[in-house]
C-alpha positions as CSV (number, residue, x, y, z in Angstrom):
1,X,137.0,101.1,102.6
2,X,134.8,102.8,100.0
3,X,137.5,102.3,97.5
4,X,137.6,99.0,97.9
5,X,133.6,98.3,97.8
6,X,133.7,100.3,94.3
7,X,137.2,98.2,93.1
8,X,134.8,95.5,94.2
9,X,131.9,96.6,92.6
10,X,133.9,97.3,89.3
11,X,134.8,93.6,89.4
12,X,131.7,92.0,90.3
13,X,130.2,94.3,87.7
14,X,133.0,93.3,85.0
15,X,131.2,89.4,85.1
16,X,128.1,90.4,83.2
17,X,124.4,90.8,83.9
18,X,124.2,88.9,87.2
19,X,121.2,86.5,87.5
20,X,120.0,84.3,89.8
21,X,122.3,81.5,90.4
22,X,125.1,83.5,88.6
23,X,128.6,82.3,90.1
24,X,131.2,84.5,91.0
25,X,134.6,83.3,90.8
26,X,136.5,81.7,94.1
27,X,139.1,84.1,94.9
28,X,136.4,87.3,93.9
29,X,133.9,86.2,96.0
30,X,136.2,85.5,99.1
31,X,137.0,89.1,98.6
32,X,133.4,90.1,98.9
33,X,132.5,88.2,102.1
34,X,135.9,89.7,103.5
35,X,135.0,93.1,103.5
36,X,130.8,92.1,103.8
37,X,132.3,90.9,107.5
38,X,133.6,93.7,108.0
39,X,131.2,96.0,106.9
40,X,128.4,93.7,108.8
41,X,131.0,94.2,112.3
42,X,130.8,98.2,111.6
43,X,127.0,97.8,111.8
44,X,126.0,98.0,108.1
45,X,122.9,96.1,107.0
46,X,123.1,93.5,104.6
47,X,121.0,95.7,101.8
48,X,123.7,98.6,102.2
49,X,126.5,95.9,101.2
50,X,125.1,94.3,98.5
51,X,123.9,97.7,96.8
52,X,127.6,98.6,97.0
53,X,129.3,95.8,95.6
54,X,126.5,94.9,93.1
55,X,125.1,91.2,94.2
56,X,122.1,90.1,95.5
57,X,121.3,91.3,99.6
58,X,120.5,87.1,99.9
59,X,124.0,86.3,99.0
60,X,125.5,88.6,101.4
61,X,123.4,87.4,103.7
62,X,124.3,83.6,103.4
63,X,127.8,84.3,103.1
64,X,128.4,85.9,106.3
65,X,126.1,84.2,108.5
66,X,126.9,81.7,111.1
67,X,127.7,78.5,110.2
68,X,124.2,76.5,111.5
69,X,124.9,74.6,114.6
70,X,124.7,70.8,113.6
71,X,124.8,71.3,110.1
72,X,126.7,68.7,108.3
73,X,129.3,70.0,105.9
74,X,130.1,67.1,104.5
75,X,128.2,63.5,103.4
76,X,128.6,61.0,106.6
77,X,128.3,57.7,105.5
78,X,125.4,55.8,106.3
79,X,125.2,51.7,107.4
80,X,121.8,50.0,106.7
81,X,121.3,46.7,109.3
82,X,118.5,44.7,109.6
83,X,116.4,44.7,112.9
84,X,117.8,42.1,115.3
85,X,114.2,42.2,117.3
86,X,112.4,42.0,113.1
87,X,109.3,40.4,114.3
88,X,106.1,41.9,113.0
89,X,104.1,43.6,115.1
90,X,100.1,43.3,115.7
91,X,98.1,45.6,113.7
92,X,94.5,47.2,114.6
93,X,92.2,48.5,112.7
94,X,89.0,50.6,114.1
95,X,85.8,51.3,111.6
96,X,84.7,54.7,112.1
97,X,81.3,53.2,113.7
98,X,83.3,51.8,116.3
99,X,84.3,48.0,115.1
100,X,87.8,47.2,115.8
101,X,90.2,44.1,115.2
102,X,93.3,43.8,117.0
103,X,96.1,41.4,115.9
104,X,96.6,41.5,112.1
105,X,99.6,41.6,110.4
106,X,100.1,44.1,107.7
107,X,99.1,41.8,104.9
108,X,96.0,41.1,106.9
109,X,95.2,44.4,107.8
110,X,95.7,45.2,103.8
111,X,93.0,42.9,102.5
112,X,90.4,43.9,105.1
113,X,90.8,47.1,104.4
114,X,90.3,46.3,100.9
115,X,87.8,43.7,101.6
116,X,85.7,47.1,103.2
117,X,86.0,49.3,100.7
């Protein structure tokens, strides 16, 4: 295994000065999560892994954990409808000294607000 995390490392080293955002190639990095799972199952922490193959302890890190419960993978189409029930609703507006006036529509609501200030 410790010949494989320094094949790795050669590698991952072999891209260039890594920076944040840096990518590593598709098949390379599915190597390095392979053996980060396993190291992660034998009880390694995620700072021991990355120091090993040379990337960042965050990337380890995202790349083997869990995938988040209820997480979409994927864009989900969306469909807009209007309100069946698209009445407007009464407004109120209280003054902080107390006044209040129920029943106004937004636009109502709007221009005495204005009206006040």
């Amino acid at each position: 295994m410790a010949r494989e995390a320094g094949e790795l490392r050669r590698r991952v080293m072999a891209l260039g000065r890594r920076t944040r955002g840096a990518r590593i190639p598709e098949e390379l990095r599915a190597e390095v999560i392979d053996y980060a799972i396993e190291r992660r199952r034998c009880g390694d922490g995620v700072r021991k892994i990355a120091g090993a193959l040379g990337v960042s302890p965050e990337s380890i890190r995202r790349w083997t954990a869990p995938p988040a419960a209820g997480r979409a993978r994927a864009l989900v189409p969306i469909v807009v409808r209007e309100d069946d029930d698209a009445s407007p609703r009464p407004v109120t507006v209280t003054s902080p000294s107390g006044y209040r006036v129920e029943g106004l529509t937004i636009a109502s609501a709007a221009a005495l607000l204005r009206a006040l200030a």
